[in-house]
C-alpha positions as CSV (number, residue, x, y, z in Angstrom):
1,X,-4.7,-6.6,-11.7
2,X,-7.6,-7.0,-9.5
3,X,-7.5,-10.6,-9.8
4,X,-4.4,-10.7,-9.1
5,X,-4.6,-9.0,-6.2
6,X,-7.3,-11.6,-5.0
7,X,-5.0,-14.2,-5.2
8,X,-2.1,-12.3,-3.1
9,X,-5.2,-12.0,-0.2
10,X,-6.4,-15.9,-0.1
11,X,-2.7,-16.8,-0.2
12,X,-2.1,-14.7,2.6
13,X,-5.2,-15.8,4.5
14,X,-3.7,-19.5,4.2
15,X,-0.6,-18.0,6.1
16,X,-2.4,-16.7,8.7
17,X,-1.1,-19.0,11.2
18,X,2.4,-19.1,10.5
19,X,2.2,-15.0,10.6
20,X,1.5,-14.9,13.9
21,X,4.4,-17.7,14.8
22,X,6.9,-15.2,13.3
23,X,5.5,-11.7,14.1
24,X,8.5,-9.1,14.3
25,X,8.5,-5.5,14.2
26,X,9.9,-5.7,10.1
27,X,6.9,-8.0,9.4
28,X,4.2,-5.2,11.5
29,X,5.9,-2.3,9.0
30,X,5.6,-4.5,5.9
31,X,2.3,-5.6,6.9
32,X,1.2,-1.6,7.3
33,X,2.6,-0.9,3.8
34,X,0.6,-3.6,1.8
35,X,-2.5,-2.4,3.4
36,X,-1.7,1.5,1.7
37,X,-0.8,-0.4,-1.1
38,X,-4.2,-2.1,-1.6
39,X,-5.9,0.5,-0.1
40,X,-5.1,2.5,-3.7
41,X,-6.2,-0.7,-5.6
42,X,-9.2,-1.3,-3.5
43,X,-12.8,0.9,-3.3
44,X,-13.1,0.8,0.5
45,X,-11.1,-1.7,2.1
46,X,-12.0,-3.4,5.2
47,X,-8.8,-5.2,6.8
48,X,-8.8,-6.9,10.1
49,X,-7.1,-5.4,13.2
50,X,-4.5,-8.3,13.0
51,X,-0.8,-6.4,12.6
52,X,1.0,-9.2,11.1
53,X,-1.7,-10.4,8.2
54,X,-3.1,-8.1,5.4
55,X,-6.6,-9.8,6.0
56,X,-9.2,-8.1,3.5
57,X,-12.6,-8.4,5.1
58,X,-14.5,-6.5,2.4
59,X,-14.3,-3.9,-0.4
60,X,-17.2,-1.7,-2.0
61,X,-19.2,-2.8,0.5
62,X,-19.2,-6.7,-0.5
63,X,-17.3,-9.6,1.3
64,X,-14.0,-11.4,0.3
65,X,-16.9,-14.7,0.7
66,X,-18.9,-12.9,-1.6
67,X,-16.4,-11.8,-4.4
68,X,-15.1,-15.2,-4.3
69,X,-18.3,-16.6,-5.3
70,X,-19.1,-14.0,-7.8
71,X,-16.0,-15.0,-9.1
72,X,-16.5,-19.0,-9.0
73,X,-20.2,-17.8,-10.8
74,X,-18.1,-16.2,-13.7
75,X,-15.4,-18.7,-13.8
76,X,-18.3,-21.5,-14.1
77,X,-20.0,-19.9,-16.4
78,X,-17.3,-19.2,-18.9
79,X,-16.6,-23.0,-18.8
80,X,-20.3,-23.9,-19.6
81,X,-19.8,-21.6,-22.6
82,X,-19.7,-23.3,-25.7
83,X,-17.7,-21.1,-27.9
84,X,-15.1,-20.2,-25.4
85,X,-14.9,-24.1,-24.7
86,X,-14.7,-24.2,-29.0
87,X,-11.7,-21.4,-28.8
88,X,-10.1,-23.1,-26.4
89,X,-10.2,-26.5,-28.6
90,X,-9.0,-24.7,-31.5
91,X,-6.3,-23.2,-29.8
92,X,-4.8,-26.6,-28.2
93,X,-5.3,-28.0,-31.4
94,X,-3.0,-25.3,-33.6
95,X,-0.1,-26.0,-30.7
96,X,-0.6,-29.4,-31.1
97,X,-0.2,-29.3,-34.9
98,X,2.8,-26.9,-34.1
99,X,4.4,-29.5,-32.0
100,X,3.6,-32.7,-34.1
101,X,6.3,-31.6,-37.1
102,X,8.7,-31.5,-34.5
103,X,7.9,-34.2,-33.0
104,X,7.8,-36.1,-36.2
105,X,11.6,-35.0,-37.6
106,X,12.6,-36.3,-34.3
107,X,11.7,-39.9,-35.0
């Protein structure tokens, strides 16, 4: 969920500039609404005076910056792990078996 909730904030800082072409009073009450909303998912929000963008500045204390390169670290790091790269491997591999009968009673 948290993740998740990441993702909804970088895409809507990448719309920052078209927010403020459309700014209307719906979008200002929508806006306002989110903010309550991830106000109860975050530990201390920070948002940014802007009315039309649900900018999160920081949470607990730490910067959006910083999250987003705590989560690059983590990210990096599972990829440098072996055995999760092995797991990964295995798993393509059973779907490919899966798909290669099929593939073969169509020929």
């Amino acid at each position: 969920m948290r993740s998740f909730l990441i993702l909804i904030t970088i895409v809507l800082f990448n719309s920052i500039s078209f927010a403020d072409e459309i700014c209307n009073d719906d979008r200002k009450i929508w806006i306002k609404q989110l903010k309550k909303d991830m106000e109860r998912d975050f530990v201390n929000p920070v948002f940014s005076d802007k009315e039309c963008v649900a900018e999160l500045i920081e949470h607990n204390g730490i910067s959006m910056e910083q999250h987003l390169h705590t989560l690059a670290a983590v990210k990096r790091d599972d990829f440098k792990n072996n055995s999760t790269r092995e797991e990964r491997d295995f798993l393509r591999s059973l779907f490919d078996d899966i798909d290669s009968p099929q593939q073969k009673l169509n020929n």
